[in-house]
C-alpha positions as CSV (number, residue, x, y, z in Angstrom):
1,X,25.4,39.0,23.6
2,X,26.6,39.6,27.0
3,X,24.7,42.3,27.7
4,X,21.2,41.4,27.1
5,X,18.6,40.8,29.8
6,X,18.5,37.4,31.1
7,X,14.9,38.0,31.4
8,X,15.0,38.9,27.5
9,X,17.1,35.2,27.0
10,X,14.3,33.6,28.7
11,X,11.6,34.9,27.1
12,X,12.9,34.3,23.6
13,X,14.1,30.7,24.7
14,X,10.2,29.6,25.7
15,X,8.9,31.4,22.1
16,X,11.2,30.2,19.7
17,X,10.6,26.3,21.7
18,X,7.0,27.1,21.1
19,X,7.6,27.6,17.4
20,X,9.8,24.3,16.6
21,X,7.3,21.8,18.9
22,X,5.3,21.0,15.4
23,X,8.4,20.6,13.3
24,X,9.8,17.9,15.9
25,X,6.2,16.0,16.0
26,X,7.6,14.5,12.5
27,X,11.4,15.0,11.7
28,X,13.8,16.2,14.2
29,X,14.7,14.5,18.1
30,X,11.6,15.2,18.8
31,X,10.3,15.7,22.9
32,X,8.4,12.4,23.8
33,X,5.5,14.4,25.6
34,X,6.5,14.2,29.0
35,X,9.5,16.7,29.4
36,X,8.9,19.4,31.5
37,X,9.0,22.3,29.2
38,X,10.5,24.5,32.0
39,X,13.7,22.1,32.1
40,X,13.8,22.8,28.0
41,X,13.8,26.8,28.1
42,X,16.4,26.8,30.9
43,X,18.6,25.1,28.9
44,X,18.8,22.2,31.4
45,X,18.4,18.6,29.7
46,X,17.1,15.2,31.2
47,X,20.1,12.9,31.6
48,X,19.9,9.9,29.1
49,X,19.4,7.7,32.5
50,X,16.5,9.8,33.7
51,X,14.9,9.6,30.2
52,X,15.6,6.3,29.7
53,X,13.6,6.0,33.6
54,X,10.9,8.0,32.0
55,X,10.1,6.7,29.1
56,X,10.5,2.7,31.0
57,X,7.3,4.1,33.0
58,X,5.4,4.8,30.3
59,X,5.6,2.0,29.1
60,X,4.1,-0.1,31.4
61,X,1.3,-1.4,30.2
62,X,2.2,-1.7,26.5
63,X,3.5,-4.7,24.9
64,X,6.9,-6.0,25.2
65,X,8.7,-7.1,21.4
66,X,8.6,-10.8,23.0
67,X,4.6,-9.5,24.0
68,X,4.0,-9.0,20.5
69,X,5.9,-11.7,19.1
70,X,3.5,-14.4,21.1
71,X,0.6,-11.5,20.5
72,X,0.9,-12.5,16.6
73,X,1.4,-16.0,16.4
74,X,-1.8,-16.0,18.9
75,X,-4.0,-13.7,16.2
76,X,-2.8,-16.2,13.7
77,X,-3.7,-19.5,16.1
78,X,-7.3,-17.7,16.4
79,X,-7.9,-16.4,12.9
80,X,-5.8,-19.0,10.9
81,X,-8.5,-19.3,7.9
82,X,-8.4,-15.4,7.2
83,X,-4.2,-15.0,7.9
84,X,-0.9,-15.7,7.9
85,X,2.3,-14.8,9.5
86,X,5.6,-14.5,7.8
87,X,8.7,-12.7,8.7
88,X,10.2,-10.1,5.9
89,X,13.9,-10.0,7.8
90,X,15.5,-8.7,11.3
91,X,16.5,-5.9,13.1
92,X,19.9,-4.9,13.9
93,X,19.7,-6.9,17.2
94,X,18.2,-9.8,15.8
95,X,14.3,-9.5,16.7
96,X,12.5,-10.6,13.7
97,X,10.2,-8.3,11.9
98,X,7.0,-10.4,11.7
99,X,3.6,-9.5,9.5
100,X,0.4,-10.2,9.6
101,X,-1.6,-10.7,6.3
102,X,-5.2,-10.5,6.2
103,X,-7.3,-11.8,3.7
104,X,-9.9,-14.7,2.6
105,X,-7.3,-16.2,1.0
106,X,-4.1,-15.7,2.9
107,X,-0.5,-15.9,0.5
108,X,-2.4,-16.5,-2.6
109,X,-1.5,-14.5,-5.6
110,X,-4.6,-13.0,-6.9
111,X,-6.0,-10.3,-8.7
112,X,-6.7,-8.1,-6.0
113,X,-5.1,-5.2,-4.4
114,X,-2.7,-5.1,-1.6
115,X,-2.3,-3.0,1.5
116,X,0.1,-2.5,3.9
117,X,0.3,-0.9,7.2
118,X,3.7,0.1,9.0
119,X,3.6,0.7,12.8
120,X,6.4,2.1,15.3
121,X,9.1,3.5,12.0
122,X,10.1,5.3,15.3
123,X,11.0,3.5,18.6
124,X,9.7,6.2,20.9
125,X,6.1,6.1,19.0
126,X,4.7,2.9,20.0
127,X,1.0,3.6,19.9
128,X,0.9,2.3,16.1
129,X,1.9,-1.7,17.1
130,X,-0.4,-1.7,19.7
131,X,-3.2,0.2,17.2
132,X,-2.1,-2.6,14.6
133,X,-2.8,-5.5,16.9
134,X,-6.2,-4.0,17.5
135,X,-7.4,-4.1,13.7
136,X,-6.1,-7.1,13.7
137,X,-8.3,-8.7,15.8
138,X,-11.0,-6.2,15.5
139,X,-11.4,-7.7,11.3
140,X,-10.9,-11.0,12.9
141,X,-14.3,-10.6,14.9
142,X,-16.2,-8.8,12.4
143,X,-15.4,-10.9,9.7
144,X,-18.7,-12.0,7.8
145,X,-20.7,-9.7,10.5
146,X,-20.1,-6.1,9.5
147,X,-19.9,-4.9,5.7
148,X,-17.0,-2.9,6.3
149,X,-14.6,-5.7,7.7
150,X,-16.3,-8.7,5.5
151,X,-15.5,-5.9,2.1
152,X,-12.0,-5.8,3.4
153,X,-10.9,-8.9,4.0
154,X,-12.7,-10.2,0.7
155,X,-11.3,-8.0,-1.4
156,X,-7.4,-6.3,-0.2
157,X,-4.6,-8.4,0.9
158,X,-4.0,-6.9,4.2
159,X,-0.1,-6.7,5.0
160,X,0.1,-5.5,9.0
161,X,4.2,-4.7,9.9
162,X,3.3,-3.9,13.8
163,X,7.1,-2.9,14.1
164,X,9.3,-1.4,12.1
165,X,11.8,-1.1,14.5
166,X,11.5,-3.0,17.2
167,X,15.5,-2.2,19.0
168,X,14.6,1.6,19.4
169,X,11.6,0.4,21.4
170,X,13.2,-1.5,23.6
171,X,16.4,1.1,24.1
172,X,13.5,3.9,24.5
173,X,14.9,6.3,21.6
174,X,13.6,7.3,18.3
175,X,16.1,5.8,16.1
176,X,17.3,2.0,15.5
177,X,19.7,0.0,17.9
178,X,22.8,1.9,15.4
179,X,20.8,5.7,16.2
180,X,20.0,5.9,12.7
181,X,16.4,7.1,12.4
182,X,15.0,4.7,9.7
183,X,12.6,7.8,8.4
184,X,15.7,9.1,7.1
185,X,17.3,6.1,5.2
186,X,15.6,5.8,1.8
187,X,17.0,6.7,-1.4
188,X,15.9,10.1,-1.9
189,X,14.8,12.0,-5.0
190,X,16.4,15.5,-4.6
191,X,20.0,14.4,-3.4
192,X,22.1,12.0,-3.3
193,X,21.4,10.4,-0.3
194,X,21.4,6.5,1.2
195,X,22.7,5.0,-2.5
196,X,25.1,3.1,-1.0
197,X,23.1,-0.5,-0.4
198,X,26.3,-1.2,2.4
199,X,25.4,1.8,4.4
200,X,21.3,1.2,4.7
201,X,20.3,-0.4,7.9
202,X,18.9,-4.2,7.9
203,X,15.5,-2.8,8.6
204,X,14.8,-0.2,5.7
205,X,16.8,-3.1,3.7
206,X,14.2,-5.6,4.5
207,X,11.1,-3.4,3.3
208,X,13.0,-2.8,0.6
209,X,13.0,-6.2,-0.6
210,X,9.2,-6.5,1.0
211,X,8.4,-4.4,-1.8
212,X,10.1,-5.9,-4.3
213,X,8.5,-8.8,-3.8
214,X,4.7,-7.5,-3.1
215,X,3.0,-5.0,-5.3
216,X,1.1,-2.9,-2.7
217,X,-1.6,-0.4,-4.0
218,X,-1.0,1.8,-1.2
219,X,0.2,2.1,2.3
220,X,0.6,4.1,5.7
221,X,2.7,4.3,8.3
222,X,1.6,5.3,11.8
223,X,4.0,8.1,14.0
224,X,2.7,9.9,16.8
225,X,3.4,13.6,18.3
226,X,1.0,15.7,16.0
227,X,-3.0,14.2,14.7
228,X,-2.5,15.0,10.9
229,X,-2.7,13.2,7.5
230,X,0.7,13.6,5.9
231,X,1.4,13.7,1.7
232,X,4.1,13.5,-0.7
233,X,6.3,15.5,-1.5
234,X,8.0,15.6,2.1
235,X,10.9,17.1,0.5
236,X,11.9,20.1,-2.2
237,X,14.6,20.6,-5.0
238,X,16.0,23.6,-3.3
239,X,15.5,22.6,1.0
240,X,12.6,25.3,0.8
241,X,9.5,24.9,3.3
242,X,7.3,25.3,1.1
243,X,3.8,23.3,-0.8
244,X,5.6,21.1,-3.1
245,X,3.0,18.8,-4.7
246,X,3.8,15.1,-6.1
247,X,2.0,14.1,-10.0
248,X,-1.1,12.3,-8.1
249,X,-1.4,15.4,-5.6
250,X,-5.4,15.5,-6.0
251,X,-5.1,11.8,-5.4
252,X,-3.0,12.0,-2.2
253,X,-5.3,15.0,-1.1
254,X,-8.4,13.0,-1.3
255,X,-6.5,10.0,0.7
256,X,-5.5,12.0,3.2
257,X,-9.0,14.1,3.6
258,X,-10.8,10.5,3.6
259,X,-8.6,9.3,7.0
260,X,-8.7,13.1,8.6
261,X,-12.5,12.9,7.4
262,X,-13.4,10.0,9.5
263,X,-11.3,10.6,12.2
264,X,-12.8,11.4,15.6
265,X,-11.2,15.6,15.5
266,X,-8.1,15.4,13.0
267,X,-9.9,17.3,10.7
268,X,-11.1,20.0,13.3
269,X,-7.3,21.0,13.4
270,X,-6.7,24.2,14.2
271,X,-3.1,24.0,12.9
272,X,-4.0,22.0,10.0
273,X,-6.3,22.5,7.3
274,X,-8.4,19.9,7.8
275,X,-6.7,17.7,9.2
276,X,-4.1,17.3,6.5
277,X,-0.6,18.2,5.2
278,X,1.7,18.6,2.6
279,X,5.3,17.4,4.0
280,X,7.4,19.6,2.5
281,X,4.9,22.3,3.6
282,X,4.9,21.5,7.1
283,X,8.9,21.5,7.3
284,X,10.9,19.3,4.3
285,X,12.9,15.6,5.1
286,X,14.8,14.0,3.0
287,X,15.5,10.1,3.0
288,X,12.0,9.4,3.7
289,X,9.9,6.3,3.2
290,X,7.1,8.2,2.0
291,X,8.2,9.6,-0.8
292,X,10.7,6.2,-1.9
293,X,7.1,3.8,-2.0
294,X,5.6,6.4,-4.5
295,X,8.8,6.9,-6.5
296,X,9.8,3.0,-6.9
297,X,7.4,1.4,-6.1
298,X,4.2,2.3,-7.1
299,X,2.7,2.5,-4.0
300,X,0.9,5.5,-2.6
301,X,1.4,6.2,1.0
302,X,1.0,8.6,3.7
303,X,2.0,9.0,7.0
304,X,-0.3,9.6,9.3
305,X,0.3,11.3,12.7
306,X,-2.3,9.6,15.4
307,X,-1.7,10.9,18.9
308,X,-0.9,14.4,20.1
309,X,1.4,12.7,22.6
310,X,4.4,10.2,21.3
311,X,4.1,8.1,24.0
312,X,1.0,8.2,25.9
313,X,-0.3,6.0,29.0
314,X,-1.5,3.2,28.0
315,X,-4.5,3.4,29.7
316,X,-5.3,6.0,26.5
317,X,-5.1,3.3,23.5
318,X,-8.4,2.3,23.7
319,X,-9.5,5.3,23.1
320,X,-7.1,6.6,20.6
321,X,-8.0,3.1,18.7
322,X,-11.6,4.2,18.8
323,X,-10.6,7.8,17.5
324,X,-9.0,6.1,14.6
325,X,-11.0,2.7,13.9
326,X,-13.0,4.2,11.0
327,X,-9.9,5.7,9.5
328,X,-7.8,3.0,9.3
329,X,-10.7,0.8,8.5
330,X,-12.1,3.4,5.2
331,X,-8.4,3.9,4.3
332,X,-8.1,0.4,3.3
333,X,-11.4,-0.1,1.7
334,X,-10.5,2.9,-0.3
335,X,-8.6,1.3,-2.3
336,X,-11.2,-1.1,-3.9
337,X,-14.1,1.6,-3.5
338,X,-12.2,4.0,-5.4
339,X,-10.0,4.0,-8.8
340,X,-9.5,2.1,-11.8
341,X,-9.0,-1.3,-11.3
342,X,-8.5,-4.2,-14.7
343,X,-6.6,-6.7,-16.3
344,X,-4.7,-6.0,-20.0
345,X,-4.9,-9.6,-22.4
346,X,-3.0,-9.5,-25.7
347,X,-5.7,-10.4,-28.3
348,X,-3.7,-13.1,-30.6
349,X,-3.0,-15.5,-27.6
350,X,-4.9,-14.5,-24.9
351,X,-2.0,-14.2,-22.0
352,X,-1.6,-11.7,-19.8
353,X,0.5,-8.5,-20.1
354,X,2.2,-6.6,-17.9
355,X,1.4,-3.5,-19.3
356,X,2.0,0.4,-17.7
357,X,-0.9,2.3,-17.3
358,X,-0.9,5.6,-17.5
359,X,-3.0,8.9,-16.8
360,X,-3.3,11.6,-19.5
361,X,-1.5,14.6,-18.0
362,X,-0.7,13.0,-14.7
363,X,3.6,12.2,-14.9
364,X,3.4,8.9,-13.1
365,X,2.4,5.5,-14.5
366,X,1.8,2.3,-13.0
367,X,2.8,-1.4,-14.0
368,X,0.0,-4.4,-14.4
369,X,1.5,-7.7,-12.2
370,X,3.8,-9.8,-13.8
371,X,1.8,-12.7,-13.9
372,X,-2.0,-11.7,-13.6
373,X,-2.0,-8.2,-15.3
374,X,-3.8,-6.7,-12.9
375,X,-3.5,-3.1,-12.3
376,X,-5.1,-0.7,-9.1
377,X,-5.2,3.0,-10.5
378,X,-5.7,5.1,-7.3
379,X,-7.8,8.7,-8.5
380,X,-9.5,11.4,-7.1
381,X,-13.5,11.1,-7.8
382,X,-15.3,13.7,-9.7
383,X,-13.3,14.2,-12.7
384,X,-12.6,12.8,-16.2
385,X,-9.3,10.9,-17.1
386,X,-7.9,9.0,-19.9
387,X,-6.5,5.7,-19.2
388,X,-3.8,4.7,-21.5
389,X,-1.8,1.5,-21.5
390,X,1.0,0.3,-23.1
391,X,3.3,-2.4,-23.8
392,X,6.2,-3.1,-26.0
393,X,5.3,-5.0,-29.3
394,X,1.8,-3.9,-28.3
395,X,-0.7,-1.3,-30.1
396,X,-1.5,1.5,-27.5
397,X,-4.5,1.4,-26.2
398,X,-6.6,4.8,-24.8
399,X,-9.9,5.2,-22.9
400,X,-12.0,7.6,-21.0
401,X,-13.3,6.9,-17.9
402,X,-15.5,9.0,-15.5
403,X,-14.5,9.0,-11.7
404,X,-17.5,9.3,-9.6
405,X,-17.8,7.2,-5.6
406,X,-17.5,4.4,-6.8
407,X,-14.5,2.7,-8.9
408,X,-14.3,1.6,-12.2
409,X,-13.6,-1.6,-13.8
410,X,-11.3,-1.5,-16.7
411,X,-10.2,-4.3,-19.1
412,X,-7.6,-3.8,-21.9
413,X,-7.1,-5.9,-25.2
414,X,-4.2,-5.3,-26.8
415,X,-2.9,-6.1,-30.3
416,X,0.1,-6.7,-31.6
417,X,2.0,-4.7,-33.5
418,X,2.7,-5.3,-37.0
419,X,6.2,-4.2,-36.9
420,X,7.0,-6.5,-34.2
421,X,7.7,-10.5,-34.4
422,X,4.4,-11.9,-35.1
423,X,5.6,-15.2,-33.0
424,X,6.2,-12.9,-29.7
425,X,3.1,-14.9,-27.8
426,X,3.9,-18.1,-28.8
427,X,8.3,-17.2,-27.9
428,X,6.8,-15.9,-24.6
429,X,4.6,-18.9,-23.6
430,X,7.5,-21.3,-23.8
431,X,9.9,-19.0,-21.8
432,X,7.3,-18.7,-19.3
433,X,5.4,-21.9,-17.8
434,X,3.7,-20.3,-15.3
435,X,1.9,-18.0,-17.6
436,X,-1.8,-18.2,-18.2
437,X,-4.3,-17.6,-20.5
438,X,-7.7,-16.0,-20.3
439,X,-9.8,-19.1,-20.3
440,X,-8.6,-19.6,-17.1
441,X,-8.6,-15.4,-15.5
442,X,-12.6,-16.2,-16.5
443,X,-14.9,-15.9,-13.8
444,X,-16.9,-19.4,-12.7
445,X,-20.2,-18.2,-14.5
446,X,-18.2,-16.7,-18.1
447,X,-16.4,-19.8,-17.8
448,X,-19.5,-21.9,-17.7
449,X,-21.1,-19.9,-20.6
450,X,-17.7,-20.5,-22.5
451,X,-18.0,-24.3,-22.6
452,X,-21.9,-23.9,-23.3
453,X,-21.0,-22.8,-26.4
454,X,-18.5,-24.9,-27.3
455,X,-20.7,-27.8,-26.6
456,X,-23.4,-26.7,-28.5
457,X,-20.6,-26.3,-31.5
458,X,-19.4,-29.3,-31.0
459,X,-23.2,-31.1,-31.3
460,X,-24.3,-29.0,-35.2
461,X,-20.6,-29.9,-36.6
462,X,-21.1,-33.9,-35.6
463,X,-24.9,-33.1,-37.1
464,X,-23.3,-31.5,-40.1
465,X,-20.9,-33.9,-40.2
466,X,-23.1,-37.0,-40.1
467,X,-25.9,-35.5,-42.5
468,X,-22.3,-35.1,-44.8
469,X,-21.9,-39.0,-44.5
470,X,-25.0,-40.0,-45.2
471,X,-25.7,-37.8,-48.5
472,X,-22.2,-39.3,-49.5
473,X,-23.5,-42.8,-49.0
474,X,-26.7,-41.8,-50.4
475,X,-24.9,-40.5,-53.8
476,X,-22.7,-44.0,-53.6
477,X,-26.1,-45.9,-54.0
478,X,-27.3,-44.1,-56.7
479,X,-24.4,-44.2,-59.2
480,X,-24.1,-48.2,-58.1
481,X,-28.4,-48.6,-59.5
482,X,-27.1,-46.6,-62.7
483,X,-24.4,-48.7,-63.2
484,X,-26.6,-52.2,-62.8
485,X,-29.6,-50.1,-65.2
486,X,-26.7,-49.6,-68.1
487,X,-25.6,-53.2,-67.9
C-alpha cells in the first residue's frame, strides 16, 4: 500500500465518494450539502464546531422548535373549525411532539380514512416541517374553494407530525438528542433488531403508540438529500442490494408513481426510474419505519425524498413547496379516489364487525375498525381482485371487484355460523355498550326511507287491526239477535 501513487489515492478517493453520495441521501451519515467535496477526498473532515457553525447559518431563516410550536397553535387559532392540535408524547429533551389534524370534523371517530404525514425523522433535513406547515395553511385557505383541498378535508382525517425529532434539529445532526437515528429504531422483520421496548427512544415509542391508537390508511414521511419516491421492502433476508418487493408491491408502485408523477421533475430522474425506488434496491436498512407501519400496522407508507440538498437556504422552500404541492396534495386524495373502501354488518343483529379483509393471492390482510367496521383497501387500478372477509363465528364472505380510476364501495353482510353460539350478538352487545347497530351507520336519506316504511306499517296493521274489532263486534250482535229470535 505504500507504494502506490498518491496521485493514484486521490483519484480513487474522489470516484469511490462519487459512488456512495446516493446511498448516504437515505441511510448512512450522510453530507448535509454544503461540504466542500475537496475537504472529503483529502481525507480532511469539518470539525464538529465548524459544522455545527455551518449548518447554524443555514438555518436562518427556518423555523425555530419554539417557531413552530407558536406556528401550530396559530394554524389552529385560524382554522379551528377544520382542526385540532394534540400532542402524541416528547422528545428526549422534553419538546413536545405536537400534530395537526385536518378534517371537517376534527377528533371525531368516523368512517373515513386517515392519513398521516411525518416531517424532519432526521434533524439535519428540515425542509419537511417547514413543507408541513405550508399544506397546512395552504388546505386551510382553499377549503370550500378548490375541489382538491374541499375533497380532502371532507373526506381523510389529515394527521400532520411537522417533527419527528425536533432535539437533532436544534443540535444540527441527523440523529436524536441520544445520536440514535430514529430511521433505524423499529422492530425489524429480517433480524432481531430494536425488541427490547427499554432500549427504543421516547420518540419512535411515541408513534408507536400513535399507531396503536389511530388506524391510518396510509402515510409518508418527508427526508431530503435525493428527489425520489421510496417503497417497501427497504430491507432483504440475506443484507443483499437487491429488488426485494413487499405483497402490495403493484400497490406501492402505483403510490409512489402517482407522487413522482405530479411532481414538478422527480420523475424525469436520471438516476431513477421514474422517479421512484425500491429500498432495498437502492441500498437495504434495517430498523426502518417504513417497512414497521406496513408490517403492524396496516398502514402503507413511503418515504419520500424532496430536495436534492438536505438542508437548503431557506430562501428555496417556496419553491420546493410549489415543486411538491400537487404531490402531497394527490397523495392524500389517493386514498379515497382509489381502493376498496366498506363496512362488514353481521346479518342476525345488525352490529358492526371487525372483520380482516383480505386480497386473493396478495399475503397481507387488513382489519375493519373496532367500532365502525370500516375498512380502506389500497389497490393498484386496472385489474381484477377478489375481496374476501372474514371473521370468527362468521360465514366467509367472497367478492370480485374491478379496479378502474376510481374506487369502489364495498359492503359485507355476514352470517353466522351454525357451528358457533347462536347467542354471540346478543353476548357481544352487552359486553360492549358503545357498539352500534346499523339503523344508526344509515345515511340521513336510507334512514328517512327506513321509518317511511315503518310508518306506513304501522298505519295497515292499526287498519287491520281495527277492521278485526269491528267484524268481532259485528259477529257479537248477531249471535245476541239469534238468541232474542229463539226465545
Amino acid at each position: 500500500m505504500a507504494n502506490l501513487n498518491p496521485s493514484l489515492l486521490l483519484f480513487l478517493s474522489l470516484n469511490l465518494l462519487h459512488l456512495f453520495h446516493t446511498v448516504f441521501a437515505r441511510g448512512g451519515e450522510r453530507d448535509s450539502g454544503f461540504v466542500d467535496i475537496t475537504y472529503a477526498a483529502s481525507g480532511r473532515h469539518l470539525s464538529e464546531e465548524t459544522h455545527f457553525q455551518k449548518l447554524n447559518k443555514l438555518a436562518h431563516g427556518y423555523m425555530t422548535n419554539s417557531d413552530l410550536e407558536k406556528a401550530i397553535k396559530a394554524f389552529h387559532g385560524r382554522c379551528g373549525r377544520i382542526s385540532r392540535i394534540y400532542s402524541i408524547g416528547k422528545s428526549v429533551l422534553g419538546v413536545p411532539l405536537w400534530v395537526l389534524e385536518i378534517s371537517n370534523n376534527p377528533g371525531k371517530e368516523e368512517a373515513k380514512p386517515a392519513f398521516k404525514f411525518i416531517g424532519n425523522v432526521h434533524g439535519d433535513e428540515p425542509v419537511g416541517r417547514e413543507l408541513l406547515l405550508l399544506l397546512s395553511n395552504w388546505l386551510c385557505d382553499n377549503y370550500m374553494k378548490d375541489p382538491l383541498a374541499t375533497l380532502i378535508v371532507d373526506n381523510v382525517h389529515l394527521h400532520i407530525l411537522p417533527t419527528m425529532n425536533p432535539d437533532g434539529f436544534s443540535l444540527r445532526k441527523r440523529g436524536n438528542a441520544n445520536n440514535i437515528d430514529l430511521n433505524r429504531d423499529f422492530p425489524d422483520q429480517f433480524f432481531p433488531m430494536n425488541d427490547d421496548l427499554h432500549e427504543r427512544q421516547p420518540e419512535t415509542k411515541a408513534i408507536m403508540r400513535w399507531l396503536k391508537e389511530i388506524h391510518f390508511t396510509a402515510s409518508a414521511s418527508l427526508h431530503g438529500g435525493a428527489l425520489v419516491a421510496n417503497y417497501p421492502w427497504d430491507g432483504t433476508d440475506d443484507r443483499s442490494k437487491s429488488y426485494f418487493a413487499c405483497p402490495d408491491d403493484e400497490t406501492f408502485k402505483y403510490m409512489a408513481k402517482l407522487y413522482s408523477g405530479s411532481h414538478f421533475n422527480m420523475s424525469q430522474s436520471s438516476e431513477f426510474e421514474e422517479g421512484i425506488t425500491n429500498g432495498a434496491q437502492w441500498y437495504p436498512i434495517y430498523g426502518g419505519m417504513q417497512d414497521w407501519n406496513y408490517i403492524f400496522a396496516d398502514c402503507f407508507e413511503l418515504t419520500l425524498e424532496i430536495s436534492d440538498n438536505k438542508w437548503p437556504p431557506a430562501n428555496e422552500l417556496r419553491m420546493i413547496w410549489q415543486h411538491n404541492k400537487r404531490s402531497m396534495l394527490h397523495l392524500v386524495a389517493s386514498i379515497v379516489k382509489s381502493g376498496v373502501h366498506g363496512r362488514i354488518f353481521s346479518s342476525d343483529c345488525g352490529e358492526p364487525l371487525p372483520a380482516t379483509v383480505a386480497i386473493k393471492d396478495i399475503n397481507y390482510t387488513i382489519k375493519a375498525s373496532e367500532r365502525l367496521a370500516d375498512y380502506h383497501r389500497l389497490l393498484a387500478p386496472g385489474q381484477q381482485y377478489e375481496v374476501i372477509a372474514t371473521m370468527p363465528g362468521y360465514k366467509t364472505r367472497t367478492t370480485t371487484i374491478t379496479m378502474k380510476e376510481e374506487a369502489v364501495t364495498l359492503d359485507f353482510i355476514l352470517e353466522p355460523d351454525t357451528h358457533f353460539l347462536p347467542n354471540q350478538c346478543s353476548s357481544k352487545s352487552k359486553s360492549k355498550s358503545k357498539s352500534l347497530k346499523i339503523s344508526e351507520l344509515l345515511p340521513k336519506s336510507q334512514l328517512e326511507v327506513s321509518l317511511t316504511l315503518v310508518v306506513v306499517l304501522g298505519f295497515l296493521f292499526f287498519l287491520m287491526k281495527r277492521k278485526a274489532i269491528i267484524n268481532h263486534f259485528k259477529l257479537r250482535k248477531s249471535q245476541q239477535q239469534r238468541r232474542v229470535s229463539a226465545v
